[in-house]
C-alpha positions in Angstrom: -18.9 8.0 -15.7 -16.8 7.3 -18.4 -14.9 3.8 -18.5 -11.1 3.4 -17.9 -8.9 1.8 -21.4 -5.6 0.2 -20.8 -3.2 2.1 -23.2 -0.4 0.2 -24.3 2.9 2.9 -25.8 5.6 0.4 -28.2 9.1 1.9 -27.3 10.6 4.2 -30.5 13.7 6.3 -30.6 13.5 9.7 -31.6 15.0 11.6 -34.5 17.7 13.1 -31.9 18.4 9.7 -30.6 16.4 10.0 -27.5 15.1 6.3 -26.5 11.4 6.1 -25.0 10.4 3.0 -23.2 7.1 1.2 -23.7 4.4 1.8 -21.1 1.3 0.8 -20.1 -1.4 2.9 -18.3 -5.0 3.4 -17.9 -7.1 6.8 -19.2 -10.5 7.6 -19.5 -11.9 6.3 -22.5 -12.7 9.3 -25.5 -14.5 7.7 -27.5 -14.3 7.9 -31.4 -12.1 10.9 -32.5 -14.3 14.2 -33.5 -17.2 12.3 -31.5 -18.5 14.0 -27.7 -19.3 11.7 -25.5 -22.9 11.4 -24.6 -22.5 12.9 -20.9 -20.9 15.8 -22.5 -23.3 16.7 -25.1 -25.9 19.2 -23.0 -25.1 22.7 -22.3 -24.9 22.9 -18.4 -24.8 27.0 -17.9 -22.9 28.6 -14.6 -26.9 30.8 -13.8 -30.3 29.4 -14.4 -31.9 32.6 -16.5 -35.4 30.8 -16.5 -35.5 31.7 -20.3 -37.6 30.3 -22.4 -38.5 30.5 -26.1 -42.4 31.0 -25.6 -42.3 33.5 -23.2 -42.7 37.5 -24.3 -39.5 39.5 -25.1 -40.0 41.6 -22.2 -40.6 38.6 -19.7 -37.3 36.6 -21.0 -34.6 39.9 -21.3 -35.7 40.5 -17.8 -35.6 37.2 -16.6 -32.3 36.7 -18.2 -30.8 40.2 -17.1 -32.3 39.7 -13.3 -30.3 36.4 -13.2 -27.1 38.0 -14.2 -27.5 40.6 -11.4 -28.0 43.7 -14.2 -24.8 42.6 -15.8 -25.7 43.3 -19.5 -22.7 41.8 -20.9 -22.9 38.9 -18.6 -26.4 38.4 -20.2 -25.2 38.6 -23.6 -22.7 36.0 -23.2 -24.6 33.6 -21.8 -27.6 34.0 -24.2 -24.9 33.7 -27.1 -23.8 30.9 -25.6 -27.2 29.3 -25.6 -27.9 30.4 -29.1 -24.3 28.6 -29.9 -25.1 25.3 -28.5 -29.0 24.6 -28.9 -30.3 22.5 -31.9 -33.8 23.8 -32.0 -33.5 26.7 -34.7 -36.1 29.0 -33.1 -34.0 28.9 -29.7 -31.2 29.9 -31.5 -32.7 32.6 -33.6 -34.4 33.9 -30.0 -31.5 33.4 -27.7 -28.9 35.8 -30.8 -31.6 38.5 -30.9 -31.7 38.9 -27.5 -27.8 38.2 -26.9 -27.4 41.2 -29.6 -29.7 43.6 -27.6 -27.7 43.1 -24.5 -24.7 43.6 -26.7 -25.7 46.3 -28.1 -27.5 48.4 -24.5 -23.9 47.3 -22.8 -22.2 49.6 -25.2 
């Protein structure tokens, strides 16, 4: 859970002479700017495929299309998706090929 900061505003006056007061109120912290937060840095997907990168080709399209209920584009999405977020290059490289065969069967 992330912590809550106490956020302090100065009062300014705008360009068209508008005055904003001061305030104070609390927000969830954000951490450093262009840094995610550690509880946000997984991928959580919407359907467990049961996908993985050392099963055959056959066994993880199936898998992945039988989860998405036959939905080919559904598939895709979700395996591009994976491919987008992963660090481990040979997920990636497994996850686009078989994101582009879906692509390419829902046409």
């Amino acid at each position: 859970m992330m912590t809550q900061i106490k956020v302090t505003r100065k009062s300014y006056v705008r360009k068209d002479g508008t005055v904003v007061k001061g305030a104070t109120y609390y927000t969830k912290d954000k951490g450093k700017p262009g840094k995610t937060p550690e509880s946000e840095k997984f991928y959580h997907p919407k359907v467990e495929m049961h996908w993985h990168k050392d099963q055959s080709v056959e066994v993880r399209r199936a898998n992945a299309l039988k989860a998405h209920n036959g939905n080919k584009l559904a598939t895709a999405r979700a395996l591009q998706a994976l491919a987008n977020v992963t660090t481990d290059p040979e997920t990636s490289k497994l996850a686009k090929t078989d994101a582009d065969y879906f692509f390419a069967k829902h046409q």
